[in-house]
Each structure stands twice: as C-alpha cells, then as structure tokens.
C-alpha positions as CSV (number, residue, x, y, z in Angstrom):
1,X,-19.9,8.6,16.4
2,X,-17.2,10.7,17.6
3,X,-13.6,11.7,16.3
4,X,-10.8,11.4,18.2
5,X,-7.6,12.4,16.5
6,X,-8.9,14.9,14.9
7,X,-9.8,18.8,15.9
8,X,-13.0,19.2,17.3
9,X,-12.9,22.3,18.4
10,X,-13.6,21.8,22.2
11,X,-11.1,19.2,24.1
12,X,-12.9,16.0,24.1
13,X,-10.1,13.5,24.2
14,X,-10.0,10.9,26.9
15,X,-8.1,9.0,29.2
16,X,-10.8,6.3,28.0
17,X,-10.3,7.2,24.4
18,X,-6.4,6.3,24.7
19,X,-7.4,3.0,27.1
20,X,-9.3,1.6,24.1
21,X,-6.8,2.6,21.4
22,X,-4.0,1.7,23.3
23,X,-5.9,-2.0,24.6
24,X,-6.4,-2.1,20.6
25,X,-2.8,-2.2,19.7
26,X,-1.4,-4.4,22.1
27,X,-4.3,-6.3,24.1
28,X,-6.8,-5.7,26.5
29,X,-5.0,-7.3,29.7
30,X,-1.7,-6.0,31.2
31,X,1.6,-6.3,30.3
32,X,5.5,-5.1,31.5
33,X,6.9,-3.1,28.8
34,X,10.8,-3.3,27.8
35,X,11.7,0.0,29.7
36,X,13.7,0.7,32.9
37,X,14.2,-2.9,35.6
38,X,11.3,-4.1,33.3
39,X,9.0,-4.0,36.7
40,X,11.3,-7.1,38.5
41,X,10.5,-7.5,41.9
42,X,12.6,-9.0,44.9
43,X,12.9,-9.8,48.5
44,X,14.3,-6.5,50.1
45,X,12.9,-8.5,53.7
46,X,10.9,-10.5,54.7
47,X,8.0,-8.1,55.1
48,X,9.2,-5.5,52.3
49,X,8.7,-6.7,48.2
50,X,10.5,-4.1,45.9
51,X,9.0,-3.4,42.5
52,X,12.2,-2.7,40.1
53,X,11.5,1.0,37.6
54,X,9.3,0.2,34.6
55,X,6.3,0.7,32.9
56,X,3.3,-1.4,32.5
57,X,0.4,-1.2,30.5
58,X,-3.2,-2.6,32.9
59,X,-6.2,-2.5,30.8
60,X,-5.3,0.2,28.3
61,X,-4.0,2.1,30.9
62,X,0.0,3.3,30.8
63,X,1.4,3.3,34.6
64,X,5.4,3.9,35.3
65,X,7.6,3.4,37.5
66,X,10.0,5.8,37.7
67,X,11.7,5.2,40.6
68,X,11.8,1.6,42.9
69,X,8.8,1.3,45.1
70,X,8.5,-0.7,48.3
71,X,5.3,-2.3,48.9
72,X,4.7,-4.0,52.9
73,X,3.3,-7.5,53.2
74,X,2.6,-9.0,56.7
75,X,4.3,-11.5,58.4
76,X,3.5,-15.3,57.7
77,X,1.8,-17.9,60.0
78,X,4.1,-20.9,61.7
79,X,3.1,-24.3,60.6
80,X,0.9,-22.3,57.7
81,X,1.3,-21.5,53.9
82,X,0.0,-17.9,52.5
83,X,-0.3,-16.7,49.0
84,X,-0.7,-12.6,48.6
85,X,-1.0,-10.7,45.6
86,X,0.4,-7.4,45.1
87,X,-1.8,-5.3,42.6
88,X,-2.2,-2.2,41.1
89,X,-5.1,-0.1,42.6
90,X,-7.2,2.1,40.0
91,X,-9.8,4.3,41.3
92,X,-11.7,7.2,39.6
93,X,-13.4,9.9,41.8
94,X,-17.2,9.1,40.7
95,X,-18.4,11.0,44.3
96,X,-21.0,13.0,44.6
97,X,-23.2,15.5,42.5
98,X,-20.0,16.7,41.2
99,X,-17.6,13.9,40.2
100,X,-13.6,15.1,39.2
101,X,-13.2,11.8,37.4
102,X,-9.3,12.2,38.3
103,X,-8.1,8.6,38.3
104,X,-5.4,7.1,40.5
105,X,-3.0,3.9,40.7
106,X,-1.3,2.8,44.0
107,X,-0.1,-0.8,45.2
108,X,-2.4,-2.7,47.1
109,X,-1.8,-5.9,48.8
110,X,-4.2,-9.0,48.6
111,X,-3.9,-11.2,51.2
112,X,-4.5,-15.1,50.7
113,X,-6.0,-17.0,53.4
114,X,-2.9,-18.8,55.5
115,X,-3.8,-22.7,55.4
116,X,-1.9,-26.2,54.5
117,X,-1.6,-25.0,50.7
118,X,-0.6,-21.4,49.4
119,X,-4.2,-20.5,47.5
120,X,-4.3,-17.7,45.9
121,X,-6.8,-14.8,46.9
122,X,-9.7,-13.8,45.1
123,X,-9.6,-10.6,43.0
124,X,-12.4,-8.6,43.1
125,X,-14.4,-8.2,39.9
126,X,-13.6,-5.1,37.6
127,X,-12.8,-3.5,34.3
128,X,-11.4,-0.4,33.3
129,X,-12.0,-0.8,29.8
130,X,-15.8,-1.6,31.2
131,X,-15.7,2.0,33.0
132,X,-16.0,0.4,36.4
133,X,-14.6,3.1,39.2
134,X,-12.4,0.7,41.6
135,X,-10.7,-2.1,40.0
136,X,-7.4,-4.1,41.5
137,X,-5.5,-6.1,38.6
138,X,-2.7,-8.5,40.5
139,X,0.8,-8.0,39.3
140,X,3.1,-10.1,41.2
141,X,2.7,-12.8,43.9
142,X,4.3,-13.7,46.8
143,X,4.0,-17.0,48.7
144,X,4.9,-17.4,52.8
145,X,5.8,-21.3,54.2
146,X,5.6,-20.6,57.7
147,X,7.7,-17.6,58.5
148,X,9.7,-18.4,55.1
149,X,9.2,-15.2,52.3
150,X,9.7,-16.7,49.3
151,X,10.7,-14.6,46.5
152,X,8.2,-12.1,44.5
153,X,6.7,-13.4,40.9
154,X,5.6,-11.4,38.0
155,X,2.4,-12.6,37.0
156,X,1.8,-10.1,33.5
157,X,4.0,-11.2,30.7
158,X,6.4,-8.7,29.2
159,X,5.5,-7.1,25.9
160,X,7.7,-7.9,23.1
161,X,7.9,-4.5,21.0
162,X,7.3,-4.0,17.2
163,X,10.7,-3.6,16.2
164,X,11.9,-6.7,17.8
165,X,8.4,-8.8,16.3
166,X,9.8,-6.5,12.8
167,X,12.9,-8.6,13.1
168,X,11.6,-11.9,13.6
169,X,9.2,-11.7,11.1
170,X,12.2,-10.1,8.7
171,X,14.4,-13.5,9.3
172,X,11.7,-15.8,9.3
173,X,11.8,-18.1,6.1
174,X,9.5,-17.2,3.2
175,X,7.0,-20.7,2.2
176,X,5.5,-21.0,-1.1
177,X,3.1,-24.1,-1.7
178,X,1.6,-24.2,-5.4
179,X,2.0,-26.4,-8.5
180,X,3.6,-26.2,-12.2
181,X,2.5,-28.0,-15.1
182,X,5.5,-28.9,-16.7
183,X,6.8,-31.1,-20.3
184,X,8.4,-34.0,-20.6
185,X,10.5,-35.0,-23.9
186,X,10.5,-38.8,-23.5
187,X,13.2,-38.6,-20.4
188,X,12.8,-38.5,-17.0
189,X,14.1,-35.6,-16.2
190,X,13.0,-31.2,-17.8
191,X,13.5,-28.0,-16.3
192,X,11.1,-26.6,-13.5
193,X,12.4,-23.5,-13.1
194,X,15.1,-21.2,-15.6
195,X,16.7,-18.4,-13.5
196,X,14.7,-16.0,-15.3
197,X,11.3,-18.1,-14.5
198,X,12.3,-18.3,-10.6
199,X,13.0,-14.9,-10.1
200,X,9.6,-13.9,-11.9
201,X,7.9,-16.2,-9.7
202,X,9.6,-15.9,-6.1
203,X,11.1,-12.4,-6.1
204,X,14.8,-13.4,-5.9
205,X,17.0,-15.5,-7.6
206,X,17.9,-19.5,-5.6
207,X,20.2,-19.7,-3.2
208,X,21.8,-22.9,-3.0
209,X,23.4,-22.3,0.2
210,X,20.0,-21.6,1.9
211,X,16.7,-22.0,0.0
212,X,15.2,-25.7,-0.8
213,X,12.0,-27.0,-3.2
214,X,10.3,-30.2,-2.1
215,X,8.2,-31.4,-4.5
216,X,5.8,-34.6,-5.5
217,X,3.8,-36.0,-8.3
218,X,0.7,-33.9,-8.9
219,X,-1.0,-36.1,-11.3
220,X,-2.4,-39.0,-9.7
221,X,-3.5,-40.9,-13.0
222,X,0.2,-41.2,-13.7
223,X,2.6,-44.4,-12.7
224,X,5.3,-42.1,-11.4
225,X,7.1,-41.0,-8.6
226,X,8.7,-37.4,-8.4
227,X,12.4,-38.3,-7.5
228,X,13.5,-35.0,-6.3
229,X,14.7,-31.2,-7.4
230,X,18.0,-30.6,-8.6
231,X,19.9,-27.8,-8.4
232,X,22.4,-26.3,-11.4
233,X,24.7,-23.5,-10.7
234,X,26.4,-23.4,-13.7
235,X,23.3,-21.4,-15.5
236,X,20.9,-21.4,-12.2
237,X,18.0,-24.3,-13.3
238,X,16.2,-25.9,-11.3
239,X,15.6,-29.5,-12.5
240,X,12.5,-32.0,-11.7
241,X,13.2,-35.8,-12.1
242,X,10.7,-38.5,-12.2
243,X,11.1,-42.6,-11.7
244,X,10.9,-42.9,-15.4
245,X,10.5,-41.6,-18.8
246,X,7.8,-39.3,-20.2
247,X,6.4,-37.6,-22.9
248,X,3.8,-35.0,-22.3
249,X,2.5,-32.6,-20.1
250,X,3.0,-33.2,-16.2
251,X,1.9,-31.3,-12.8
252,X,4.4,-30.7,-10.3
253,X,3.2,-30.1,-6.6
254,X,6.0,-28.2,-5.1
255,X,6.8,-26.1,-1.6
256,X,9.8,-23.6,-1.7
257,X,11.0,-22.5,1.2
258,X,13.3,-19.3,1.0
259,X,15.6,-19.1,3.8
C-alpha cells in the first residue's frame, strides 16, 4: 500500500499513479477533451491529414496539441481501396541495465492493406495502464478509393465535462414512485396531498405549470378504478378520485414527476 497524495518524504509520485487516477475519473480508453479545435482533423492534400489543437486523454495518459500537426500518409492504389489509421505512438525507454523510463507520444501511421474493400489494419496489442513499453492507440482514420483521399475521421469520442453532465443532471425531471394510504368519507373523491403534506414529502411546493402525479388503484381487493389527480390552486390540494364511492381506508399507487 502506498500513498499518493500525500507527503512521503521522498518523490514517489508517478506518471502511472496519475494514468490510473486519471483512467479512474473518466475511463480507461481515450477520449478528445473540449479544449482548443477539439483534435478535428481534415484533408490539407491528398497525402497530408492535419490534426486541429486539442487535448486527448489515451489510457490515462493527458497528450495536447498545442499547435496543428501534419501527419504524411502515402499515396492510394488505382483500381484499389485502403484504410490507414493514424495513432498515437507511446513508448517508454525500458533499454538496458539502466532504463530512463522517459515516455514519449508521436503520430504514427497504420497502413491497411489496399484490396476491393477499405479493411481496417490491425493494431498491435498494448496497454499503458498494463505497463507495456510500446503501445499505438488509433485516433483517426482515413480511407483511399483509388487515388481518391477521402476525408479524415475521429475515431475516440469526445468527453463531455462535469459541468456540462452538472447541468443536465440539474434540469433533468425529479421521479418519485411510492404509495399513500388514504380515507374515504362515503364519496368518491378526498385529498391526497395538502400543500403542507406535498412540500413535506417532495421538497417543493406543485407546480401546475410543470409537475404531474399519475396514479392507480393500489388495492387490488377493491371494485374501483382510480379516475385521476386533480389539481386546486385556490389552497394548493391535490385531490384523488375513484369510479365510485367509498368509505374507509384506501392505497394509492402514485409517480410524481417534478419538472
């Protein structure tokens, strides 16, 4: 057992100690974050793919792009379709007696067989979160019919950041499912909810304008049919009716969606 963020005296932080946190928090594959041309590449030729500013995150591992970046793919075949890969290149030094352990990231081009269909090239087995020393994650593709360079294709997905997830979760309707044991006065109607007994239960007073309650017959020993949930604004109930009158206790099944 070791501690990382904490003082230990001696540096003994990692690269590999951020990979795992970082692969932790947002996923151990690669991703384009929402920074700079968000990593967009295009046709600058048809030999030349240029990879936009950015940053990605490949297995843990924070690479940017701080400035656009040509990357060289050859030529295509008449009569033939090609698919390449253009990847990101990680090596550690792991040479020798002596080992640096300095790691390094540079494009690298996978090239794809030319044939009658664009099939994609095999990727080399690899993990940096595994430790391995020489691993090539594919980040874009690019596909050749005949001479034709068609246009460059991200192939990580763009990471949606925690403010933005934050929001959606904030404007996302609340859903309460439960159930209410309620009395009936021989009538077929009696309060669910008072305005009081809502807020106690749900946090917030109804909104007509945007909330709803579905609701059904919880008892199935009873001949009745929940009719529906009324709403009154002049003092803020919330009223259950049934297909008939009743006198006595009944259960409610309800779902109350806040919006």
């Amino acid at each position: 057992m070791e501690i990382v963020t904490g003082k230990a005296g001696v540096p003994h932080v990692s690269s590999a100690d951020d990979g795992r946190r970082i692969a932790g928090e947002v996923g151990t594959g690669s991703y384009v974050l929402q920074t700079g041309g968000k990593l967009a590449p295009s046709l600058v030729d048809a030999n030349t793919v240029r990879i936009a500013t950015g940053d990605m995150i490949v297995q843990g591992r924070h690479i940017g792009v701080t400035a656009p970046e040509d990357v060289k793919v050859a030529s295509g075949s008449q009569g033939k379709k090609r698919m390449d890969y253009i990847c990101v290149h990680y090596t550690r030094d792991v040479s020798g007696s002596s080992p640096t352990l300095v790691e390094t990231v540079e494009w690298k081009v996978l090239q794809g067989t030319p044939g009658s269909s664009a099939t994609a090239p095999s990727v080399p087995k690899g993990s940096i979160l595994d430790g391995d020393a020489d691993v090539t994650v594919p980040i874009c593709s690019v596909t050749f019919d005949g001479l034709t360079t068609g246009q460059p294709k991200l192939l990580i997905p763009e990471l949606t950041p925690l403010a933005d997830l934050g929001d959606s979760v904030s404007r996302a309707p609340r859903v309460f499912v439960g159930n209410k044991i309620v009395g009936f006065n021989n009538a077929n109607y009696t309060t669910l909810w008072d305005k009081a007994g809502f807020e106690r239960e749900f946090g917030r007073s109804f909104d007509n304008s945007r909330d709803s309650v579905y609701a059904m017959n919880g008892d199935a020993s009873y001949d009745f049919m929940v009719s529906g949930v009324n709403f009154y604004p002049r003092d803020e109930r919330l009223v259950v009716a049934i297909s008939g009158a009743h006198t006595g206790p009944f259960r409610v099944n309800f779902i109350v969606v806040l919006g």
